[in-house]
C-alpha positions as CSV (number, residue, x, y, z in Angstrom):
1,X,0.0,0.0,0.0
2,X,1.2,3.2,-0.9
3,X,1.6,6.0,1.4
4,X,-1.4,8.3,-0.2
5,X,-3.8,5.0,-0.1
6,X,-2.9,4.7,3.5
7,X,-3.2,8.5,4.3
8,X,-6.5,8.6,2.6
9,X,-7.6,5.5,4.6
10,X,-6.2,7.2,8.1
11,X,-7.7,10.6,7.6
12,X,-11.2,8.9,6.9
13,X,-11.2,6.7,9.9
14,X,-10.0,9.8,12.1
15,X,-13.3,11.5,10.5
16,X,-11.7,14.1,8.1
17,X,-12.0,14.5,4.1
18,X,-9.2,13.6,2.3
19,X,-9.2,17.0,0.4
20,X,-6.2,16.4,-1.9
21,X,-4.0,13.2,-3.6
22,X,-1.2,14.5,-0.7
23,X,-3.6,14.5,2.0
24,X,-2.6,17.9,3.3
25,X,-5.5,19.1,4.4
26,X,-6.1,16.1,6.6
27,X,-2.6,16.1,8.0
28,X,-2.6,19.9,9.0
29,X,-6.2,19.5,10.1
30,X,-5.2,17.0,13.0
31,X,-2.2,18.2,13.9
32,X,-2.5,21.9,15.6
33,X,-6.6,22.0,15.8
34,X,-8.8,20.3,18.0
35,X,-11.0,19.2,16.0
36,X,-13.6,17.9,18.1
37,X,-13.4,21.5,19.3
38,X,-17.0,23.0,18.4
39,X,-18.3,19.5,19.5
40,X,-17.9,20.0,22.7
41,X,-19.5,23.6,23.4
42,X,-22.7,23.2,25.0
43,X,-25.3,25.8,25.2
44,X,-26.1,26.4,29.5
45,X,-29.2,25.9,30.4
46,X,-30.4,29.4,31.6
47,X,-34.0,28.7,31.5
48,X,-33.7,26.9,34.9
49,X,-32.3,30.2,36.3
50,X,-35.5,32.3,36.1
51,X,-35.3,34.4,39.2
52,X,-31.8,35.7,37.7
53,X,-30.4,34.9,41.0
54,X,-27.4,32.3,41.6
55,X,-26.2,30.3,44.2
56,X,-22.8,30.9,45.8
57,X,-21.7,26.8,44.8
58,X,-19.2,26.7,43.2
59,X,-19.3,24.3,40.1
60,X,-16.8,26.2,37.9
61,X,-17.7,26.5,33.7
62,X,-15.4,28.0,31.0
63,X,-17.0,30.0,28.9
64,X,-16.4,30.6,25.1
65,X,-15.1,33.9,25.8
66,X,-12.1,32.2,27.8
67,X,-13.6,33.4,31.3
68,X,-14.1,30.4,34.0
69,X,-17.9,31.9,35.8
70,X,-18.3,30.3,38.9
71,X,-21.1,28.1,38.0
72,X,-23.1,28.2,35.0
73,X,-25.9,30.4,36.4
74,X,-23.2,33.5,36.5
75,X,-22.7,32.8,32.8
76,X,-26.2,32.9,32.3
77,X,-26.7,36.3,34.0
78,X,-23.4,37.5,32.6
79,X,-25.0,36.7,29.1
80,X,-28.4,38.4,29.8
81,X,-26.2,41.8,31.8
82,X,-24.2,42.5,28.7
83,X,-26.6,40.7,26.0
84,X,-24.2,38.4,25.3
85,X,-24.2,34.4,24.1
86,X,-21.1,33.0,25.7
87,X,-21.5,29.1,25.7
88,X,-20.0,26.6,27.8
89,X,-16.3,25.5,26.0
90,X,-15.9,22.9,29.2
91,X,-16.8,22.1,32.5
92,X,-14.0,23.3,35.4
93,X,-11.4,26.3,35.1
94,X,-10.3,27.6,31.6
């Protein structure tokens, strides 16, 4: 098996498009970039939150804007104070 046949049968399996005979794309694709990146933003819950007032636990989020809020309800009222839509990039610090 040729390297290209094998390249185009790694970058499938890893779940990219093999978008040239070289398998560039693929390559630089999985090397610097989480791809699984935008998977695993979730949107918070901020319905549950009517009363726009939080409890003092502390269950730490990091938000898309790179700022760890203290639980997700302070992201929620951070998002509805500066009419914003930061999601939740992870659970824990940043």
């Amino acid at each position: 098996m040729d390297l290209n046949v094998w390249l185009r049968n790694w970058c499938r399996k890893q779940g990219f498009k093999f978008l040239d005979h070289w398998g560039m794309f693929c390559v630089l694709a999985v090397h610097p970039i989480n791809a699984n990146y935008e998977e695993s933003i979730k949107t918070p819950n901020c319905a549950q939150y009517h009363t726009r007032a939080c409890s003092r636990i502390r269950d730490p989020v990091c938000g898309t804007n790179e700022i760890t809020f203290p639980n997700e309800c302070m992201l929620c009222l951070h998002n509805w104070e500066y009419s914003q839509n930061v999601k939740i990039r992870k659970n824990g610090n940043c």
